[in-house]
KEKE-3310 file (N, C-alpha, C; in steps of 0.2 Angstrom, whole numbers, plus 5000, padded with zeros to 4 digits):
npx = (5004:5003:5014:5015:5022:5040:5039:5042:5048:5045:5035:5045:5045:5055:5071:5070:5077:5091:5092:5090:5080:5068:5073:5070:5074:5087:5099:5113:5121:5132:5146:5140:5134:5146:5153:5156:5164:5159:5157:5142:5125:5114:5114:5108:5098:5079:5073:5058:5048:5036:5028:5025:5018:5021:5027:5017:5009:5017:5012:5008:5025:5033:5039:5056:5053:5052:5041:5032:5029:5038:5049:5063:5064:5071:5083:5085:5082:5092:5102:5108:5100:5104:5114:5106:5099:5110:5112:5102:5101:5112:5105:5094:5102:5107:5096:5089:5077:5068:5059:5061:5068:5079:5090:5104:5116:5112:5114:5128:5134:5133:5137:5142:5147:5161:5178:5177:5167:5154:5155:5146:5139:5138:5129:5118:5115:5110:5101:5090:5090:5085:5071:5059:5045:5046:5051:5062:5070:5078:5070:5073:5072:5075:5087:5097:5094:5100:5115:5117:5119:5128:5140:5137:5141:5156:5161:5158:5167:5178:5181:5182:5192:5204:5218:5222:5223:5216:5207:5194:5194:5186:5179:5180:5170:5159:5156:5154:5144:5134:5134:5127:5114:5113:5109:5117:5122:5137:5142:5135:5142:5154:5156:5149:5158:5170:5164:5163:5176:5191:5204:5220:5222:5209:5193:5189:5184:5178:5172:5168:5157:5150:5146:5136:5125:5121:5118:5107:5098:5094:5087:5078:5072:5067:5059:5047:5043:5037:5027:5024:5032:5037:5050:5052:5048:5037:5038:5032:5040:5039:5040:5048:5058:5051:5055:5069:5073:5071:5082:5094)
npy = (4994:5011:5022:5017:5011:5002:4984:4979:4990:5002:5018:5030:5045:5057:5063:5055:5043:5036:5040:5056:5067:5079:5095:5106:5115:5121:5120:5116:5097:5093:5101:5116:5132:5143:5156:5173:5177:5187:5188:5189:5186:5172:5172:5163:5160:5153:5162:5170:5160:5155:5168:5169:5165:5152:5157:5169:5183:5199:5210:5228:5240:5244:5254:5259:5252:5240:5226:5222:5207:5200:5188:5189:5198:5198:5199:5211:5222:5225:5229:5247:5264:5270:5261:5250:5260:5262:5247:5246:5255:5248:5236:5243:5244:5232:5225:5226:5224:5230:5221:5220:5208:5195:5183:5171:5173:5187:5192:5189:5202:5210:5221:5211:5210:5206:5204:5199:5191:5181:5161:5151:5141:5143:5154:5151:5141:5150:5158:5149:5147:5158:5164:5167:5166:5156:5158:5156:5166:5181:5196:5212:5215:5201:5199:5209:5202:5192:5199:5203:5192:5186:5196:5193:5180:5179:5188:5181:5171:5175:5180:5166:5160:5158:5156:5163:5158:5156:5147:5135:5122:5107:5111:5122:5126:5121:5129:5143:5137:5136:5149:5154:5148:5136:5121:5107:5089:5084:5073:5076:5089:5084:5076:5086:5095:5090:5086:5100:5102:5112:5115:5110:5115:5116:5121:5135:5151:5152:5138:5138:5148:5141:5128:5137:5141:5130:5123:5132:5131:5118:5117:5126:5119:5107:5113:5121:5108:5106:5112:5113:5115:5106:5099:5087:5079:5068:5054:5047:5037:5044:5059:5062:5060:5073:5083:5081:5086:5099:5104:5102)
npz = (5000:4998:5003:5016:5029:5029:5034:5051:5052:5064:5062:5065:5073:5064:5072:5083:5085:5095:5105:5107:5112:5109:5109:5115:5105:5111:5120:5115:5114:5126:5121:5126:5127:5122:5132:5135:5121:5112:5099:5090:5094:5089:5074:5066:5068:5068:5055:5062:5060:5064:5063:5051:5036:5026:5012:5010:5007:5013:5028:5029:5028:5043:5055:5050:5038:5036:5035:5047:5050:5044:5039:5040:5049:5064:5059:5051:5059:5063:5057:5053:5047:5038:5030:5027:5019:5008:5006:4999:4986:4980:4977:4967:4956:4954:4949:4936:4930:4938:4947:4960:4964:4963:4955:4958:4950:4949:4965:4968:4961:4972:4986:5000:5011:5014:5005:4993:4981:4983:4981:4967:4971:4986:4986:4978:4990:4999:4995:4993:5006:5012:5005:5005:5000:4990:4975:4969:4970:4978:4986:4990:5005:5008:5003:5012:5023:5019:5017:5032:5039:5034:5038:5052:5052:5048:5059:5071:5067:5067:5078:5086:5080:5090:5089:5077:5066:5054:5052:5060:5074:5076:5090:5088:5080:5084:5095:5088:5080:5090:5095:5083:5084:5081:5085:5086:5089:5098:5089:5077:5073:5071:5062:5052:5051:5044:5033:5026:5031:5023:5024:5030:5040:5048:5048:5034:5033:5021:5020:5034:5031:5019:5027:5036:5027:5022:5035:5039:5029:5029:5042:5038:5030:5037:5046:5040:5039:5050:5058:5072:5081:5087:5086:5081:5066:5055:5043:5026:5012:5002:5008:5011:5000:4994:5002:5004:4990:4989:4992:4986)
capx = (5000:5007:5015:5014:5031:5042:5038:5048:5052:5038:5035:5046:5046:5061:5073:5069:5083:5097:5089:5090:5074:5069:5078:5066:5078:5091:5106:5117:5123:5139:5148:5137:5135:5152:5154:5159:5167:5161:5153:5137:5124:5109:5112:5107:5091:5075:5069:5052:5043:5030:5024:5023:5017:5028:5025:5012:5013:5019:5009:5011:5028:5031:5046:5060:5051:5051:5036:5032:5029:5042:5055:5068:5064:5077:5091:5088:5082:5100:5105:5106:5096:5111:5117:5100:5101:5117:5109:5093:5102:5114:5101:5093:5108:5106:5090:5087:5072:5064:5056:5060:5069:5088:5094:5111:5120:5115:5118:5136:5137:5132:5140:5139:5152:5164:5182:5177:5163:5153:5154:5140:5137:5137:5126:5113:5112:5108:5095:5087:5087:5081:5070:5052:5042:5046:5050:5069:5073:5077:5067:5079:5074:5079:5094:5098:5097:5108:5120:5118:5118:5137:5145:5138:5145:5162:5161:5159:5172:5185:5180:5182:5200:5209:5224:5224:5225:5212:5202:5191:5194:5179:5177:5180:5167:5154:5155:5154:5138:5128:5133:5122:5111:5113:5108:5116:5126:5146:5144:5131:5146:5159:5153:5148:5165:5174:5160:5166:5184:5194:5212:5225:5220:5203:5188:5193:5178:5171:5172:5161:5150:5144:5142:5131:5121:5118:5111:5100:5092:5090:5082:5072:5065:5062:5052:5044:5038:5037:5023:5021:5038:5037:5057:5051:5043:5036:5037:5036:5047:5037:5037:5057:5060:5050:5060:5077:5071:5070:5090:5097)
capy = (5000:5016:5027:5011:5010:4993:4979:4979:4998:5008:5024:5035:5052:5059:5065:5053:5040:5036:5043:5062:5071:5087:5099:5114:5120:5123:5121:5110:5091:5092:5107:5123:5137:5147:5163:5181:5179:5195:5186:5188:5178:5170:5176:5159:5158:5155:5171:5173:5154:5156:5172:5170:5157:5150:5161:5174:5191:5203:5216:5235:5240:5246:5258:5258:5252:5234:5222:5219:5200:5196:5183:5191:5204:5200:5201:5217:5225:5225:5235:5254:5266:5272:5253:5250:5264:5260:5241:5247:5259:5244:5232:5248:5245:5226:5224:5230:5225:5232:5216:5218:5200:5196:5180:5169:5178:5193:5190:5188:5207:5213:5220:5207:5211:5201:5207:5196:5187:5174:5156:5151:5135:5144:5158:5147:5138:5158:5161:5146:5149:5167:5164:5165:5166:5150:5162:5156:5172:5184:5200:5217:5212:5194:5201:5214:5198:5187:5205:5204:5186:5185:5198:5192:5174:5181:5191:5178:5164:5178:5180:5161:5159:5164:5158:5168:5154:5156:5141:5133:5114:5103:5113:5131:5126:5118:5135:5145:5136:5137:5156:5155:5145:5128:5118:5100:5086:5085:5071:5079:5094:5081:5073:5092:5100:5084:5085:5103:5106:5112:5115:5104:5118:5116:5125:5139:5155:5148:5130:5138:5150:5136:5124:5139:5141:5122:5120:5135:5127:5110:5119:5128:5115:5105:5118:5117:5102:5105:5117:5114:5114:5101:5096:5079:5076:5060:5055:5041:5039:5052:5064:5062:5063:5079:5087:5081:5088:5104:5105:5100)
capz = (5000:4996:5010:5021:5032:5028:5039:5054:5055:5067:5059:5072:5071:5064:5076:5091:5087:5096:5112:5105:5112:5105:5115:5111:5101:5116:5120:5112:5119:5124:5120:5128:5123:5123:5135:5135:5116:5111:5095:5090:5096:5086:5068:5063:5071:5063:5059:5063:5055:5068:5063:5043:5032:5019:5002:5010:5007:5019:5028:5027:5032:5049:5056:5045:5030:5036:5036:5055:5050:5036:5042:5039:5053:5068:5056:5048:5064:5066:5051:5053:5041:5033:5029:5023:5012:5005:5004:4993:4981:4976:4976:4964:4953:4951:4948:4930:4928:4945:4949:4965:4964:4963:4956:4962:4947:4953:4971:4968:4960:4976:4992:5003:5018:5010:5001:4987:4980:4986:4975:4965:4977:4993:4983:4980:4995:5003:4992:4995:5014:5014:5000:5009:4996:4987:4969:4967:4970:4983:4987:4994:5013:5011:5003:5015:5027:5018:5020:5038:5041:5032:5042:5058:5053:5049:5066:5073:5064:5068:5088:5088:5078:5094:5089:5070:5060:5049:5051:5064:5072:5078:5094:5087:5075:5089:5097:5082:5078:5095:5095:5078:5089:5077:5091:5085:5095:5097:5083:5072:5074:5072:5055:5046:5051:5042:5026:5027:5032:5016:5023:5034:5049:5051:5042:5034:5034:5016:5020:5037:5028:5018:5034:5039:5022:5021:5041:5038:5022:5033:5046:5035:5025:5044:5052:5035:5039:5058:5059:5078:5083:5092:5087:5077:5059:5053:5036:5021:5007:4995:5009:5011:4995:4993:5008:5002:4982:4989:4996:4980)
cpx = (5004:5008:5016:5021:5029:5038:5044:5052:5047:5042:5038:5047:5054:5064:5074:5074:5089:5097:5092:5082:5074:5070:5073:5071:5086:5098:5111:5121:5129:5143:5146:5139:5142:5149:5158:5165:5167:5157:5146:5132:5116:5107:5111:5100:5084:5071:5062:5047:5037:5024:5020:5024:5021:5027:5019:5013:5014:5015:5012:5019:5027:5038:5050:5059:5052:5045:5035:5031:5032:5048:5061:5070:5070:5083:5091:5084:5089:5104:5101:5104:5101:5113:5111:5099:5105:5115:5106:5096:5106:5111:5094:5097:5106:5100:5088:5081:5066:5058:5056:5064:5075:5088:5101:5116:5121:5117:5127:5139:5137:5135:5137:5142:5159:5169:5181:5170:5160:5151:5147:5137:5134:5129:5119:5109:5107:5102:5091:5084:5083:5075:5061:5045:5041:5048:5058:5073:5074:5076:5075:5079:5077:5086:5097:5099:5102:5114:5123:5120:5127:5140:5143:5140:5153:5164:5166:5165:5179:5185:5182:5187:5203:5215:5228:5224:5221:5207:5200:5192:5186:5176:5175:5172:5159:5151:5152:5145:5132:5129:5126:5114:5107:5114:5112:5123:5133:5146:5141:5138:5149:5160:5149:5154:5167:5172:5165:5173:5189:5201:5212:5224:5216:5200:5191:5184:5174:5169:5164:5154:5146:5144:5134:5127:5119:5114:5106:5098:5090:5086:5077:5066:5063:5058:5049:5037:5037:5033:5021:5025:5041:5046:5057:5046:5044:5034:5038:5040:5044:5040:5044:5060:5060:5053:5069:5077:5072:5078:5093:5095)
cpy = (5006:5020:5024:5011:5002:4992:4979:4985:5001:5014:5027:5043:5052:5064:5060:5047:5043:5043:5052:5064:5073:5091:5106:5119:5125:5121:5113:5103:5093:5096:5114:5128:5142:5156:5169:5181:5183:5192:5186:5184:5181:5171:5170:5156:5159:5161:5170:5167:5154:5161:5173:5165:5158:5152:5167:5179:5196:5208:5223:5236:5244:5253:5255:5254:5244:5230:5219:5209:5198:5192:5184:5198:5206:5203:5209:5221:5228:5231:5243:5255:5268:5265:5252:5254:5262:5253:5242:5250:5253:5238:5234:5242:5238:5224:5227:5232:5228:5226:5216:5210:5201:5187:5177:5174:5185:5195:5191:5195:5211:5213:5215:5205:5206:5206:5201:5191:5179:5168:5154:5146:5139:5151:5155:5145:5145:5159:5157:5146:5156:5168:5162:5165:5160:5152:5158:5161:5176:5193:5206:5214:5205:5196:5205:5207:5193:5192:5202:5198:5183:5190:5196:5186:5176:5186:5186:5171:5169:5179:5171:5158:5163:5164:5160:5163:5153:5152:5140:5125:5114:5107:5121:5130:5125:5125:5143:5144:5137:5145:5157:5150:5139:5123:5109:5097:5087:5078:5072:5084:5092:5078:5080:5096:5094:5084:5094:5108:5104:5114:5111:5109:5117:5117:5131:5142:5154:5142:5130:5143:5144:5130:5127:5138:5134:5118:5127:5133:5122:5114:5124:5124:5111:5107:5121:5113:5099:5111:5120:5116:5112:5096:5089:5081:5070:5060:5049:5043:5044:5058:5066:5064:5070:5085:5088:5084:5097:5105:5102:5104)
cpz = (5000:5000:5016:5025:5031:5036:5044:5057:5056:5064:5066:5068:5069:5069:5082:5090:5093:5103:5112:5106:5110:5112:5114:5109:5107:5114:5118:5116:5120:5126:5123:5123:5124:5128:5136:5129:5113:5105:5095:5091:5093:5080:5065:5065:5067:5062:5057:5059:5058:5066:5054:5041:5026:5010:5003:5009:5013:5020:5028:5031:5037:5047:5052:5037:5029:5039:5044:5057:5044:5043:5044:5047:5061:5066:5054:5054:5066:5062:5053:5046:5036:5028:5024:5017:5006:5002:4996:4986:4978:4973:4970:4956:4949:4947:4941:4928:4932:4947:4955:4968:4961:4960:4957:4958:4948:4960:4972:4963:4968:4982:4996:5011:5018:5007:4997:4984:4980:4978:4974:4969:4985:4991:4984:4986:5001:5000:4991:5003:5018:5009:5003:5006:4988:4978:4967:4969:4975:4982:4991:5001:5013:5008:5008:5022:5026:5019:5028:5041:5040:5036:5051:5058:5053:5055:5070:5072:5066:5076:5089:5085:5082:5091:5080:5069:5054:5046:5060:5067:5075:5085:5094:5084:5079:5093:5091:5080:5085:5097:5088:5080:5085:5083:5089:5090:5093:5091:5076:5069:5071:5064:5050:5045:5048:5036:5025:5027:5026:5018:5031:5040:5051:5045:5041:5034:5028:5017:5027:5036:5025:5022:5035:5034:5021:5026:5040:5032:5024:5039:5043:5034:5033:5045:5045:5035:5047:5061:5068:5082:5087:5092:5083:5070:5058:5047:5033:5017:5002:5001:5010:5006:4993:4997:5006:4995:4985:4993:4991:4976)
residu = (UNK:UNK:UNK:UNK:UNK:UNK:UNK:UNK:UNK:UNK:UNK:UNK:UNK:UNK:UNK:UNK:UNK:UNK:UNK:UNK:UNK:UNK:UNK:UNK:UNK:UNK:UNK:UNK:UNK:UNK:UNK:UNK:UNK:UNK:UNK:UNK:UNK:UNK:UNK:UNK:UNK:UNK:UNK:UNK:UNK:UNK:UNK:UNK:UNK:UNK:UNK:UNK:UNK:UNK:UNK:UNK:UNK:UNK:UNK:UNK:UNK:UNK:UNK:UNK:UNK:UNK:UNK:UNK:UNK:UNK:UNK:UNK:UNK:UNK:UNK:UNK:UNK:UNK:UNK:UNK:UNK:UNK:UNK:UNK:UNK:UNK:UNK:UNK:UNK:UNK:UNK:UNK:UNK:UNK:UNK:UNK:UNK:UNK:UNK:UNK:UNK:UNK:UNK:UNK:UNK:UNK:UNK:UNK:UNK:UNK:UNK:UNK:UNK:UNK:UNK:UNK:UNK:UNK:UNK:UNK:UNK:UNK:UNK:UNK:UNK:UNK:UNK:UNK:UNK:UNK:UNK:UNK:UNK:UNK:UNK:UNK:UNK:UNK:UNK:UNK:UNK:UNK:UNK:UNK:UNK:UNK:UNK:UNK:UNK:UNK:UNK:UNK:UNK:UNK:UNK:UNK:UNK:UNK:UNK:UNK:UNK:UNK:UNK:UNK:UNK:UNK:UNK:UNK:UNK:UNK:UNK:UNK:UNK:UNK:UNK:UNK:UNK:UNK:UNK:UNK:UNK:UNK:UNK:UNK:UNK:UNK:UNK:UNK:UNK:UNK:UNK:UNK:UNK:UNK:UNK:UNK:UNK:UNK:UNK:UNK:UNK:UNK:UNK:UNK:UNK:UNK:UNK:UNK:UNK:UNK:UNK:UNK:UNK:UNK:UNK:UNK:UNK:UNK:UNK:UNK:UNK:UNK:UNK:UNK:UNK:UNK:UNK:UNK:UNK:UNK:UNK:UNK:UNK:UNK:UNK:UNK:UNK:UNK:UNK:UNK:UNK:UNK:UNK:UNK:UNK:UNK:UNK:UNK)
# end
């Protein structure tokens, strides 16, 4: 029968293996949360899934010209009106056709807090994760948040390379993420920093940008498909496949 689990394997929620409760979203197994680094804290957090439906449109904006229920709203809460300025007229610039909407190649003209531009993989994977409207594309605030979301990762990836080397090992990186409040165990950690790490020192700050832009896209599409957030989804093979289709 179709959607039926094999024989022999109870439907368990995903997530409940291997005696991993759902943590409401807390504090990480293991590792804690790091103290008094001076690093940003939570630029990885979902912004705002609770209060907007997934493709809805935005209501009037509020103060500074931002939707008071767009997703995007803690991160660019963050951004001065100058910066925002600066953001909009570039984001002006690109946009030729004033649609309003940026694709990855245009993404990658754009200031992005970065001395260089970001690669078309890591690009991607950003405009899938701030992309709240399900268009392909990203609108100025979600761009303005991917803006903000890059410089508070490298903030932070240079607060947590004490000893200058330009990379991150298993632990810097563990820290790293529970400041962006990527809640996952010291082997979930242990098994991304490895997929990951692109030089003999550790992770270097592209190898952990894109860590970060591939667990916000996985916690996207979860809480997705975790409307209550309750920390578990339960799923057949269609429902899987359609979860993993959407992260490729």
């Amino acid at each position: 029968m179709a959607g039926r689990p094999p024989q022999g394997y109870p439907n368990q929620p995903y997530g409940s293996q291997q005696g991993y409760p759902p943590q409401g979203y807390g504090a990480p197994q293991g590792y804690g949360a790091p103290q008094g680094y001076g690093a940003p804290q939570g630029y990885g957090a979902p912004q705002g899934y609770g209060s907007q439906q997934f493709g809805a449109p935005m209501t009037q904006a509020g103060p500074g010209g931002v939707p008071p229920n767009h997703p995007c709203a803690p991160l660019l809460a963050q951004i001065p009106p100058q910066e925002m300025a600066f953001l909009q007229n570039s984001f002006n610039q690109v946009d030729a056709d004033k649609s309003n909407s940026i694709s990855a190649a245009e993404l990658q003209k754009l200031p992005i807090g970065l001395d260089r531009p970001l690669d078309i993989d890591t690009t991607k994977k950003l405009i899938k994760s701030f992309d709240y409207r399900g268009s392909g594309q990203i609108d100025f605030y979600e761009y303005a948040a991917v803006y903000k979301f890059v410089g508070l990762a490298k903030a932070s990836f240079t607060a947590l390379d004490r000893d200058k080397s330009n990379s991150l090992d298993p632990q810097e990186t563990a820290q790293a993420l529970a400041q962006a409040q990527f809640m996952l165990s010291p082997n979930t950690v242990q098994n991304v920093w490895k997929r990951f790490c692109d030089s003999p020192k550790g992770i270097s700050f592209d190898g952990y940008l894109k860590l970060c832009a591939f667990l916000g896209l996985v916690r996207k599409t979860f809480l997705m498909a975790d409307p209550y957030r309750s920390g578990f989804i339960q799923f057949n093979l269609d429902t899987f496949v359609d979860i993993v289709s959407t992260m490729v």
